[in-house]
C-alpha positions as CSV (number, residue, x, y, z in Angstrom):
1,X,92.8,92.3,-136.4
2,X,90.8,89.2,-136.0
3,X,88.0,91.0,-137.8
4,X,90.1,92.0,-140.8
5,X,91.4,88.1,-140.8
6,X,87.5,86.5,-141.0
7,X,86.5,89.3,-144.3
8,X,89.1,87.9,-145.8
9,X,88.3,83.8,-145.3
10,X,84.8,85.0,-146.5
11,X,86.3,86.8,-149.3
12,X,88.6,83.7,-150.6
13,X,85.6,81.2,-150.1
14,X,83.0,83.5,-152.5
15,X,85.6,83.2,-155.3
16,X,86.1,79.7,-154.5
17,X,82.5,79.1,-154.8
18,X,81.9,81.0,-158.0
19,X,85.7,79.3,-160.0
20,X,83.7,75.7,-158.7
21,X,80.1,77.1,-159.7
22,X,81.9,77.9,-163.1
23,X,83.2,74.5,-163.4
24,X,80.7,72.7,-162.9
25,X,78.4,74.7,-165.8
26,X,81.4,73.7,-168.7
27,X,81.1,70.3,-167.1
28,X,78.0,70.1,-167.6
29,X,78.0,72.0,-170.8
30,X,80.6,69.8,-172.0
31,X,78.6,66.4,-171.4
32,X,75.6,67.5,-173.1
33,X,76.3,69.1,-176.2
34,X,77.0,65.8,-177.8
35,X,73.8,64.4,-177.0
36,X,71.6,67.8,-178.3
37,X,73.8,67.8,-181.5
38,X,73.1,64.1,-181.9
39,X,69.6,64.8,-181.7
40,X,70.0,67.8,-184.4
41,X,71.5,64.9,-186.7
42,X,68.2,63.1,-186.4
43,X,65.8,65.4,-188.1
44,X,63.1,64.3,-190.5
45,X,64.3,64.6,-194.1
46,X,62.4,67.4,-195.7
47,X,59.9,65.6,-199.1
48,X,61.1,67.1,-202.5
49,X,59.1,69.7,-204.2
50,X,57.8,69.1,-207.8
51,X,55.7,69.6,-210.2
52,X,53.7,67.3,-212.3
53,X,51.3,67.2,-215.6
54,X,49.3,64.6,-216.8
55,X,47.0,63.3,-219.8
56,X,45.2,59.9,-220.7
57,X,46.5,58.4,-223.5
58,X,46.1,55.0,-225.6
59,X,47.9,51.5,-224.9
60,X,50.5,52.9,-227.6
61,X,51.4,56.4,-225.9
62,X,49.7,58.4,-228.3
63,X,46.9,61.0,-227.8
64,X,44.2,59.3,-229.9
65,X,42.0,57.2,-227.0
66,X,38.8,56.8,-226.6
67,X,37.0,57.2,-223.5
68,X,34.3,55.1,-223.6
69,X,36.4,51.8,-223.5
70,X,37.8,50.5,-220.6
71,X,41.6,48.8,-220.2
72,X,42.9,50.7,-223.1
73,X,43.5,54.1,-221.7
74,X,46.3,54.9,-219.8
75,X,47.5,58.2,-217.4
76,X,50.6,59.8,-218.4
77,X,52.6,61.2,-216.0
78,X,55.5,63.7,-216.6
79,X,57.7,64.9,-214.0
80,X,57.8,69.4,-215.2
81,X,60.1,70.4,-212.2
82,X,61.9,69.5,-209.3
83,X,64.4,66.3,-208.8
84,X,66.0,64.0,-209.6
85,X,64.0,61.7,-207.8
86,X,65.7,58.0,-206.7
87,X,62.9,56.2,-207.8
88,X,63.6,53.7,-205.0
89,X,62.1,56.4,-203.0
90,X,58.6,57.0,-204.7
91,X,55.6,54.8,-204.6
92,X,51.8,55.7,-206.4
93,X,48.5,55.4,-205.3
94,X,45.4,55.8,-207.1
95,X,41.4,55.6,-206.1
96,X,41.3,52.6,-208.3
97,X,43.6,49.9,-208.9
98,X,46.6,50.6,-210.6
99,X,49.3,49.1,-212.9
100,X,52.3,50.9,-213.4
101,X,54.6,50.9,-217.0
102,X,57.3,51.8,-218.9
103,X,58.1,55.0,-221.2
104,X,59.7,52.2,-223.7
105,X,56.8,50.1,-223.8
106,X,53.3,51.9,-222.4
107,X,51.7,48.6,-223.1
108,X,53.6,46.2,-221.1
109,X,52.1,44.3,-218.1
110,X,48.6,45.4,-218.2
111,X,48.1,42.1,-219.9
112,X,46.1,41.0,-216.5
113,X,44.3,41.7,-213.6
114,X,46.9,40.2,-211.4
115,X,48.7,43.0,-211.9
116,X,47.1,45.7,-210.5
117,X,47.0,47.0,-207.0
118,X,46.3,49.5,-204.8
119,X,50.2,50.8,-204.8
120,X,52.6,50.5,-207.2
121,X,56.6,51.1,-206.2
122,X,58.4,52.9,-209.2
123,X,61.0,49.8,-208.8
124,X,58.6,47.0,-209.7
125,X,59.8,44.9,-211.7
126,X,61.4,41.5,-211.8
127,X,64.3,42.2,-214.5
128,X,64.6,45.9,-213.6
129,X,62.3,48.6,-212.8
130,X,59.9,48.1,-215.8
131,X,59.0,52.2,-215.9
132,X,62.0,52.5,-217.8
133,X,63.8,55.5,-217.1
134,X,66.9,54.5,-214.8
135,X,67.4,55.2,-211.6
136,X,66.7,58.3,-211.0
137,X,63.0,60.3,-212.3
138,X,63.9,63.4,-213.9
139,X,62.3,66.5,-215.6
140,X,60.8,65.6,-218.6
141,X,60.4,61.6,-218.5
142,X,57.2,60.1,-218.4
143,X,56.0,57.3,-216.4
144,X,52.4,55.5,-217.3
145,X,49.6,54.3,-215.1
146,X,47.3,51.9,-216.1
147,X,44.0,52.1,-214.0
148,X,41.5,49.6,-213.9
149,X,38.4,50.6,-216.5
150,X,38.5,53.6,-217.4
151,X,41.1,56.1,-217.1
152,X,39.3,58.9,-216.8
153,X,37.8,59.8,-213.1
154,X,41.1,58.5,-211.5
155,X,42.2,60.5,-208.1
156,X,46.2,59.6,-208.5
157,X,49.1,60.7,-205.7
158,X,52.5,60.3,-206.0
159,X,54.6,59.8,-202.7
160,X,58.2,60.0,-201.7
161,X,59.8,58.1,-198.9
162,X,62.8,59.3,-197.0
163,X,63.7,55.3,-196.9
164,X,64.1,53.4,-199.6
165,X,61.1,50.9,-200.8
166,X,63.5,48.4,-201.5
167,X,64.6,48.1,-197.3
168,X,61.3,48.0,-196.3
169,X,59.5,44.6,-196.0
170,X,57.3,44.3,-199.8
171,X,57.1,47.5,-200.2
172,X,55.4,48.6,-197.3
173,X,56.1,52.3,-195.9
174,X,56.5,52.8,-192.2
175,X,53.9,55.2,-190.8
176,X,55.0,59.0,-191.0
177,X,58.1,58.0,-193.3
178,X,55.9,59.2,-196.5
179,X,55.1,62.2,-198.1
180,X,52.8,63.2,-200.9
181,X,54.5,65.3,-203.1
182,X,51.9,65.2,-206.2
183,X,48.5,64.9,-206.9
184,X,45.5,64.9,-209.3
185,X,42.3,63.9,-210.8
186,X,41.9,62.8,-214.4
């Protein structure tokens, strides 16, 4: 009888172990999940995808532009597919400077070299974004870049930001918070 009384103390204390062994995993289950689905909530945003076409045109928007001067010529650029874009969140770049304008007015600010730069925010402007097509870029509206010389042998990208431009101190982007989502040579 005494050896029929210590099977079962053994018995009782391996259940014991495994109900506290149990526990102690949907403790522990319970504590972390927050924090690894707080981490899933943290992802990078994923860059739009679009499509873009281009063409040099004249100071007035039209297609008659001659290549041998320099100033007069600008690069159209239409947004085909993909969007709406927040223009907040898109910047250009260019392998010369650059002046960026509006669909209204393809002429306006090139008047001078201060202008240009090396990046132009689709939201420059002092009385409003002066690319003129709201607040958002959509299929079909044209924005126009105004290189410096010549338009033609221009490498031009066009990047997104999952930030907007206008939180960022002048315009700067934060390293690895930019994506190119166009590109092209004219």
């Amino acid at each position: 009888m005494i050896r029929s009384s210590t099977n079962r103390e053994r018995g009782a204390s391996s259940v014991i172990g495994v109900i506290l062994l149990v526990g102690i995993v949907i403790v522990l289950i319970g504590a972390i999940t927050p924090f690894v689905m707080n981490l899933a909530g943290e992802t990078q945003a994923k860059a739009p995808t679009v499509s873009v076409d281009h063409r040099i045109t004249n100071s007035t928007g039209g297609t008659d532009y001659d290549t041998s001067t320099d100033g007069d010529n600008l690069v159209a650029v239409t947004l085909e597919s993909g969007g709406p874009l927040e223009i907040d969140q898109l910047y250009v770049t260019a392998s010369k400077e650059i002046d960026i304008g509006s669909a209204e007015d393809p002429g306006r600010a090139y008047e001078s070299e201060e202008s240009l730069s090396d990046r132009e925010a689709f939201t420059e402007g002092t009385d409003g974004p002066q690319i003129g097509i709201g607040e958002t870029w959509q299929a079909g509206e044209t924005i126009y870049l105004n290189p410096e010389g010549n338009a033609t042998d221009t490498d031009v990208s066009i990047y997104w930001t999952s930030k907007s431009l206008r939180a960022q101190e002048a315009g700067e982007v934060s390293p690895g918070d930019s994506y190119e989502i166009a590109s092209f040579e004219t």
